[in-house]
C-alpha positions in Angstrom: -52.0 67.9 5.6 -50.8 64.3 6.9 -48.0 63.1 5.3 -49.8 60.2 3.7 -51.7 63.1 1.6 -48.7 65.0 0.7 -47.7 64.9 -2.9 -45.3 62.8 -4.4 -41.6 63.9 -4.4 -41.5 64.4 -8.5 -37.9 65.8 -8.0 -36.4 63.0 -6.1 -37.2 60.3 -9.3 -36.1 63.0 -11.5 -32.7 63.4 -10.0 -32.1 60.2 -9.0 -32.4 59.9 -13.1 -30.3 62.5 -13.4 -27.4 60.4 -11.2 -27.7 57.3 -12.7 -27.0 58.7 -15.9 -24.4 61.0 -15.3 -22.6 58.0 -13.4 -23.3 54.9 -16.5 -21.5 57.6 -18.9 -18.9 58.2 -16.8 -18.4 54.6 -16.7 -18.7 54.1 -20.8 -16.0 57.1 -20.2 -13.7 55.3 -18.4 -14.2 52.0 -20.4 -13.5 53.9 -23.5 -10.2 55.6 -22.5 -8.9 52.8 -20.0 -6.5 50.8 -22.3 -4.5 53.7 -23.5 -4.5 54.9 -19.9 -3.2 51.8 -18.3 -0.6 51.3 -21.5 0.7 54.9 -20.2 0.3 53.9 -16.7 3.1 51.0 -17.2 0.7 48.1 -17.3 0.4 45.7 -20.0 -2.5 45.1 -22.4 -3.2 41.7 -20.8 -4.1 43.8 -17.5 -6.9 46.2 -19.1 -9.3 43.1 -18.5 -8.2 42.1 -15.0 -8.9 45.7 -13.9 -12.0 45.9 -15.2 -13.1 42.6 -13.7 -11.2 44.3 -10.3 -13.7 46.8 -10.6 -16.5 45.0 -11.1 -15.5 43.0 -7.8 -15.5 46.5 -6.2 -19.1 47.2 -7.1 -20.3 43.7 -5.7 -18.7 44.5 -2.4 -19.3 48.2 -2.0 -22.8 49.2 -3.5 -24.1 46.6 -0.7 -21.9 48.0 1.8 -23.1 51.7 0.7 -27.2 50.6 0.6 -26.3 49.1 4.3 -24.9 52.6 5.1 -27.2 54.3 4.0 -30.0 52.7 5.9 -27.7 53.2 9.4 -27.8 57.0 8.3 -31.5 57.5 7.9 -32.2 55.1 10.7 -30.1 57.5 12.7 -32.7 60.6 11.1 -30.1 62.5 9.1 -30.0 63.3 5.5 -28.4 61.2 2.9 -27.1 64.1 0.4 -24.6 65.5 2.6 -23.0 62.1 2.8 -23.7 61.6 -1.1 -21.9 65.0 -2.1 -18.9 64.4 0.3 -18.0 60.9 -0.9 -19.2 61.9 -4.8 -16.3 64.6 -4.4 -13.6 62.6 -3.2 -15.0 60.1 -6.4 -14.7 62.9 -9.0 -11.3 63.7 -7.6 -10.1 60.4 -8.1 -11.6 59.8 -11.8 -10.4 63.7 -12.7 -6.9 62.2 -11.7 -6.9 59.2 -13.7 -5.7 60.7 -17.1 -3.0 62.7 -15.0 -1.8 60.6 -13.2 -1.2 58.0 -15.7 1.9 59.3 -17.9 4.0 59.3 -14.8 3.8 55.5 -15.4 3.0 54.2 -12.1 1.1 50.9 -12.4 0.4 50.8 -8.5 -0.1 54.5 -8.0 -3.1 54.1 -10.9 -4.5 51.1 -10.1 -5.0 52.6 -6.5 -6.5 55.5 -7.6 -8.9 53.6 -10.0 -9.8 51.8 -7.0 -10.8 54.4 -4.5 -13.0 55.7 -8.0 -14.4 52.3 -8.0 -15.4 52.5 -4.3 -16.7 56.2 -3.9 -18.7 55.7 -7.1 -20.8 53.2 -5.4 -22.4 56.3 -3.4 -24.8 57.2 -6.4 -25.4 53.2 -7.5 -27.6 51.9 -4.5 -28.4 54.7 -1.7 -30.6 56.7 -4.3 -32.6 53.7 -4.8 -33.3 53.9 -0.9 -34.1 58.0 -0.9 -36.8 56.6 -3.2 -37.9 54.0 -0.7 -37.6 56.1 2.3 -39.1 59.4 0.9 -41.9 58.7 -1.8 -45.0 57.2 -0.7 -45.9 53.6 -1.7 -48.2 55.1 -5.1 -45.5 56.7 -6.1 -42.3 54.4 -5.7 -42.8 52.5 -9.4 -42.3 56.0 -10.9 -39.5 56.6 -9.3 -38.0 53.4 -10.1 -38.6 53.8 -13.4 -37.0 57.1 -13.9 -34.0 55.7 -12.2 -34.2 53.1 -15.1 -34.4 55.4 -17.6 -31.2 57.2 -16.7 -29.6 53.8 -17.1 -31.2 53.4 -20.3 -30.4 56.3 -21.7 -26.9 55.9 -20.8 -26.6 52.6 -22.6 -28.5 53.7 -25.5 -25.8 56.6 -26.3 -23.0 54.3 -24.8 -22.1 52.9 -28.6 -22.1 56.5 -30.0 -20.3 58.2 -27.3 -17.6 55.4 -27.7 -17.1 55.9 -31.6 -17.1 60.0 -30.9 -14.4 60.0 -28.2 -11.7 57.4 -29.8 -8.8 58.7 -30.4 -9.0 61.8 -28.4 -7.5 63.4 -25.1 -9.2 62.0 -22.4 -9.0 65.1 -19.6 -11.3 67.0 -21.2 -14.3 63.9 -21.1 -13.1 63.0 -17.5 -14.0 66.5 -16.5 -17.1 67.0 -18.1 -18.2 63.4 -17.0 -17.4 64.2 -13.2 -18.9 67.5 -13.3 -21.9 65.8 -14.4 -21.9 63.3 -11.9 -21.0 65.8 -8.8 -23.9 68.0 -10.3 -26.4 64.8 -9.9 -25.4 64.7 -6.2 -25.7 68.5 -5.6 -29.2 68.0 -7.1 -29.9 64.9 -5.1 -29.0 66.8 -2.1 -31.5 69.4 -2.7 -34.2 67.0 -3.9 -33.6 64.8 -0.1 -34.2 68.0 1.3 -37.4 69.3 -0.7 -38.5 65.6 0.0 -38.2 65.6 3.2 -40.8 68.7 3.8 -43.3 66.7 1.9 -42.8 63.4 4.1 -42.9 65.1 7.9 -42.0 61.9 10.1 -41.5 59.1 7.1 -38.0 58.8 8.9 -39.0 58.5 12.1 -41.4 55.8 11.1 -39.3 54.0 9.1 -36.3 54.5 11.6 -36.4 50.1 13.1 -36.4 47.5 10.4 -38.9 45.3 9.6 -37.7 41.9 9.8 -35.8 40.0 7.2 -38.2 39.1 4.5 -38.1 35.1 3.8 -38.1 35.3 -0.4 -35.5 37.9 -0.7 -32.7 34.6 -0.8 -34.2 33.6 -4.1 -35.0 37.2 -5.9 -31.4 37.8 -5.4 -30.3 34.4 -7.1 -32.7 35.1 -9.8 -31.6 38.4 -10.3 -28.1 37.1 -10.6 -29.1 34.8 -13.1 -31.4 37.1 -15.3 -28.4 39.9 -14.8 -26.4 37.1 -15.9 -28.6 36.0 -19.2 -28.7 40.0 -20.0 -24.9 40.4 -19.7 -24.8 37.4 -22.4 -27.4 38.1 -24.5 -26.8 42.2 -24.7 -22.6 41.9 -24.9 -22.0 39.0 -26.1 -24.5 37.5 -28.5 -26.1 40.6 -29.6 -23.4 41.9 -31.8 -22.7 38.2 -33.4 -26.3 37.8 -34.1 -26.0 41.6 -36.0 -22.9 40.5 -37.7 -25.0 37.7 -39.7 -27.1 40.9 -41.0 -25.1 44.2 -41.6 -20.6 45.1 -41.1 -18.9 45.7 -38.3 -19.3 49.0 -38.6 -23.3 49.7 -38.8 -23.5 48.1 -35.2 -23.3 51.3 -33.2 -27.1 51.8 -35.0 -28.0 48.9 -34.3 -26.8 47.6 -31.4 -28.9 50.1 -29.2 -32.5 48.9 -30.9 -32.5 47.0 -27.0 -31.7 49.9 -25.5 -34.5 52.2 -27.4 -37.1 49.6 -26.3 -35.9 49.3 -22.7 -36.4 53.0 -22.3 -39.7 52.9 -23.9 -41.2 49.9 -21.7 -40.4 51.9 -18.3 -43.6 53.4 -18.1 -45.9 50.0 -18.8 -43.4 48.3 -16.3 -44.4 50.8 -13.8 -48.1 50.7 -14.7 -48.4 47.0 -15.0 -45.7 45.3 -12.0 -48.0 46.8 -9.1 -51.2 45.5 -10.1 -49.6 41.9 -10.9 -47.3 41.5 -8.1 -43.8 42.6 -8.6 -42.4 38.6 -8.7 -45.1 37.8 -10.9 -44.1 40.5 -13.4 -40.2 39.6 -13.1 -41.5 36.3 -13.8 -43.6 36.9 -16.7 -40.7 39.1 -18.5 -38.3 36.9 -18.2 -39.8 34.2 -19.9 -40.9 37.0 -22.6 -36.7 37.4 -22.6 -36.2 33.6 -22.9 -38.9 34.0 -26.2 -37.2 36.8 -27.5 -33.8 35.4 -27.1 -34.7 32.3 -29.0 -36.3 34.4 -31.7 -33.3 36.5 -31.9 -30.9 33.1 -32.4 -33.3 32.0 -35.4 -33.9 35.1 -37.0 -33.9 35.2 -40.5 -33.8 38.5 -41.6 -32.4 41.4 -40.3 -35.9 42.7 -39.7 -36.8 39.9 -37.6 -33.3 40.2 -35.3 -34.2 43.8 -34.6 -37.6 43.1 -33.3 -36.6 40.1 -31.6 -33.8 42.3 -29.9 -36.8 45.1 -28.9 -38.9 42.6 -27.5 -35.5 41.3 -25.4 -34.8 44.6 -24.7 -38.5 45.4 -23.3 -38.3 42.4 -21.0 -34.9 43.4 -19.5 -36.7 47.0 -18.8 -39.6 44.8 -17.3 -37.3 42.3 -15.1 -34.8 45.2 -14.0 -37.7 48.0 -13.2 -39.5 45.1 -11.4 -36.7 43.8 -9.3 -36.1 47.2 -7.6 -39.6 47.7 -7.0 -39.5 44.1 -5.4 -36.2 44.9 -3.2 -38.0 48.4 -2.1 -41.3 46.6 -1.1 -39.6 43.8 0.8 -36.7 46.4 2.6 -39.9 48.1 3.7 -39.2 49.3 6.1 -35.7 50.5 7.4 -33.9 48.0 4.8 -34.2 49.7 1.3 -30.7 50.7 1.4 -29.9 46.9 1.9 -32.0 45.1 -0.4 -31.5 47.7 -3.6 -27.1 47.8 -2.6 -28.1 43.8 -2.5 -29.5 43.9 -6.1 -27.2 46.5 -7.6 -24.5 44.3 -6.2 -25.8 40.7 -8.5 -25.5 43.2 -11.4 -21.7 43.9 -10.8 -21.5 39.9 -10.0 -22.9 39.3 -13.7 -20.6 41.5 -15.7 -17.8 40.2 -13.6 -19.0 36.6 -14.6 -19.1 37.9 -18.0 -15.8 39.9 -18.0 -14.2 36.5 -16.7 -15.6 34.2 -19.7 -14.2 36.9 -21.7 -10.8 36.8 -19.9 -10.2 33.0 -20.2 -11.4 33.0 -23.3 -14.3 31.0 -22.7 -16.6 33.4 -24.4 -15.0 33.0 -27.8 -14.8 28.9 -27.4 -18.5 28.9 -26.7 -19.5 30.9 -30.1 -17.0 29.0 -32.3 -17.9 25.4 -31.2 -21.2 25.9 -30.2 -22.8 29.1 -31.2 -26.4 27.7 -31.1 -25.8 26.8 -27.2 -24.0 30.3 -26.9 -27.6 31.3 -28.2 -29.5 29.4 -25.6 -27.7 30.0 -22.6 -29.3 33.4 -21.9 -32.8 32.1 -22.6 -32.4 28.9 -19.9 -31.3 31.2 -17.4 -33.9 33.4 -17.9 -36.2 30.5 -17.5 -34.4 29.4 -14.4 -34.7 32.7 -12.6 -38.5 32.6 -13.7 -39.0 29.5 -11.8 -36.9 30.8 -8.5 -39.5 34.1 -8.6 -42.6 31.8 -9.1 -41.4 29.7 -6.1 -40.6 32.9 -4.0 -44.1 33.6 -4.0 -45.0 30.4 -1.9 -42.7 32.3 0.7 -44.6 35.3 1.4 -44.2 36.8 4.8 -47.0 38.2 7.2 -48.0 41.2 7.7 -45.8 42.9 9.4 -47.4 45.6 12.0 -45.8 49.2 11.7 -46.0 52.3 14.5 -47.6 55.3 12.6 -46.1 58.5 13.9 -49.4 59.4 14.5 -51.8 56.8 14.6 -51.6 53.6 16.7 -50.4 50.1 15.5 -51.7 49.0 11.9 -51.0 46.4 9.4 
């Protein structure tokens, strides 16, 4: 059997779900237990903000720098998982640490620690996204995405919940179980590489020289930016205000994840629907279905209304997200996945940081109390915007590029 007739690695997208799942609730973990850690730590309220916006910064820089690796590794022909379970180690280590390490009241000592989390954690962001580019066959790769999608969707969905059950209690016991979880995802991502790797004889060696550069990647990262962006505003931000108008405080944790129901449940017509389209024409197309939605949402007058205007919102996201990896795969194909995906995982950490900031200087709550219909709006015209940068992109298509079959000659 060649290896463009052997069968899809199943696994791989399973496990790759599996890691981005176990490593977004270790993160809504960490972001639930981090003030009263840093307050034992020695560090002031006032810097519970700043180090989350120091992760964040963290992410932009290291999930490129990992997808990067990762391609040098597999360009080299040698597996990913070792690499991934060595560095996911040292990151469970470190985030095992955190909650002991933090009544000896060492601001420096934690905040190092928290950083070298930040950094290994990147390991299971971006070079799983390039396992899927380098081992599943084109067919299969929207599949894949999408199941990675779903673990981040699931994770978000419970994120609320999770955060109400664990207040108030010891946080070693969560820290464990979360980075047991998370070194279990790279165990099993380890194994699936492996198992892949039988089914694709010589997909490394073929892939092993990169294409060249392709010419619209520029503008799909700005308008992933600014739809991450629009998302980060519209989901953190505007959401629970726009709630508020409808039910208490306290009946948001059921409501709030109505996004996050009908992002997981929009995976599978993404991945049907963004390879028969074109990936940028799909992005396209769902954000401006987010811009709709967003409006909608603003002007809702019921509370029935908000909650299908925050499904709809939440559907497009799944849309614009699932798309943009499979656009970042196709154009890093091939020997560039790693780059292009740690490239795109990176413009998500550069939105919540954006966000995290207008938080920080307050600018967040000054835009809702002077001006909450334009705090309304925002999200939708950058939505639009980053519609229009993937429409243009498309007038930038590339050539064919020519690719050395390990067993055929030359072919487009």
């Amino acid at each position: 059997m060649t290896a463009a007739a052997s069968p899809p690695p199943v696994a791989l997208g399973l496990t790759v779900a599996a890691a981005q799942l176990a490593l977004a609730l270790s993160w809504t973990v960490y972001v639930v237990f981090v003030p009263g850690l840093a307050q034992q730590a020695g560090l002031p309220p006032s810097a519970v903000i700043v180090l989350l916006m120091l992760d964040q910064f963290v992410f932009v820089l290291a999930d490129y720098a990992c997808g990067v690796a990762s391609d040098r590794v597999l360009a080299l022909q040698a597996r990913l998982g070792p690499w991934l379970v060595a560095v996911t180690l040292v990151s469970a280590a470190a985030f095992v640490s955190l909650p002991v390490l933090a009544p000896a009241g060492s601001p420096a000592l934690f905040v190092a620690v928290t950083l070298l989390w930040t950094v290994t954690s990147s390991v299971l962001r971006a070079p799983p996204m390039n396992l899927i580019g380098r081992h599943a066959l084109r067919p299969a790769q929207p599949a894949m995405v999408a199941l990675a999608m779903l673990g981040l969707g699931l994770a978000a969905a419970f994120a609320p919940w999770l955060a109400l059950v664990l207040r108030g209690q010891d946080a070693r016991l969560p820290f464990v179980v979360a980075s047991l979880g998370v070194c279990a995802a790279a165990l099993a991502l380890a194994g699936a590489e492996r198992r892949a790797g039988r089914h694709s004889p010589g997909a490394t060696a073929a892939r092993a020289s990169a294409a060249p550069a392709d010419p619209r990647w520029p503008r799909l990262l700005a308008a992933a930016l600014l739809a991450a962006l629009s998302f980060q505003l519209h989901a953190s931000l505007n959401a629970g205000a726009q709630f508020r108008r409808f039910v208490p405080a306290d009946a948001l944790v059921w409501w709030l994840p109505v996004f996050w129901a009908a992002f997981n449940l929009a995976l599978w017509p993404a991945m049907k629907l963004a390879p028969r389209l074109g990936e940028l024409r799909f992005v396209s197309a769902a954000a401006l279905v987010g811009a709709i939605a967003a409006l909608a949402g603003a002007a809702a007058p019921s509370l029935g209304w908000l909650a299908g205007a925050q499904a709809v919102a939440g559907m497009a996201w799944a849309a614009m997200l699932a798309g943009g990896f499979m656009a970042a795969l196709a154009m890093g194909h091939v020997g560039r996945e790693g780059r292009l995906s740690g490239a795109l995982s990176s413009s998500l950490a550069g939105a919540a940081l954006l966000r995290l900031a207008l938080v920080a200087s307050g600018g967040a709550a000054v835009l809702r109390a002077n001006g909450a219909a334009w705090a309304d709006t925002l999200p939708a015209l950058l939505w639009v915007v980053s519609a229009g940068l993937l429409l243009s992109a498309l007038k930038a298509a590339p050539a064919p590029v020519r690719v050395a079959s390990p067993d055929r000659s030359p072919q487009a």
